[in-house]
N, C-alpha and C positions, 0 to 999 in steps of 0.2 A: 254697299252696306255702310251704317254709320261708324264711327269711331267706338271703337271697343278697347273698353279701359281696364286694367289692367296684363295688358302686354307684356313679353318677358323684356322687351326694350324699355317700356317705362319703367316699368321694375328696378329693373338694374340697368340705368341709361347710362352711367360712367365703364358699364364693362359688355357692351356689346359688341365688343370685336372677339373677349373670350367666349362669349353667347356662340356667334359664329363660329367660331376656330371648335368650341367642343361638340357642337352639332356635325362638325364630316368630324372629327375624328376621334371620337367615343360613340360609341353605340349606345352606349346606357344614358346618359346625356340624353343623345339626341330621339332617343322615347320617351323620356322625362317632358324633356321640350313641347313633343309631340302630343301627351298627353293633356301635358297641360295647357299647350293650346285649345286643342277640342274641349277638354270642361270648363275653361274659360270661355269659350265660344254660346256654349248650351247654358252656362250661367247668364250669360248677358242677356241671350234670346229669352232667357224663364224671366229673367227683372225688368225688361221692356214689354213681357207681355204679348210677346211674338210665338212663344212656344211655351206658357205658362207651365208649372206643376206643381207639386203638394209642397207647403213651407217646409217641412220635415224633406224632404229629397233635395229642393231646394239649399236648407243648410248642411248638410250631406255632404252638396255638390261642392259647397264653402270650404268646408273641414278638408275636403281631399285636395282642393286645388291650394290650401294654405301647405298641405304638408309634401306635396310636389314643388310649390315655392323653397320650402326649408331645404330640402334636399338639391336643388339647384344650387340655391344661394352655397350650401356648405361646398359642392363639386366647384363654384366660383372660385371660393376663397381658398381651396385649392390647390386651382390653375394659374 
């Protein structure tokens, strides 16, 4: 598959070792992670046109994966 951009490593590429470390040992974390991997994934396929859907679901899918980001980033700064 192509490169898919934004990842939780591009994201936040100075603190990927706590990326890791809270993924095995927080559980809330690491469904956060999880989460937002998968609607990151289904965002990229709808904007490539691979698995298109409605602009409105579309920016939906924007809004949840920005406030999965904020909630990451806050468990970062944290850790």
């Amino acid at each position: 598959m192509s490169h898919t951009p934004h990842e939780l490593a591009e994201e936040f590429p100075s603190q990927t070792d706590a990326i890791h470390r809270l993924k095995v040992s927080d559980a809330h974390f690491a469904r956060l992670a999880d989460d937002y991997h998968a609607i990151n994934r289904t965002i990229h396929r709808a904007e490539t046109g691979i698995e298109p859907v409605d602009e409105l679901v579309e920016t939906n899918m924007r809004k949840q994966r920005a406030m999965l980001k904020d909630e990451i980033a806050r468990m970062l700064s944290s850790a």
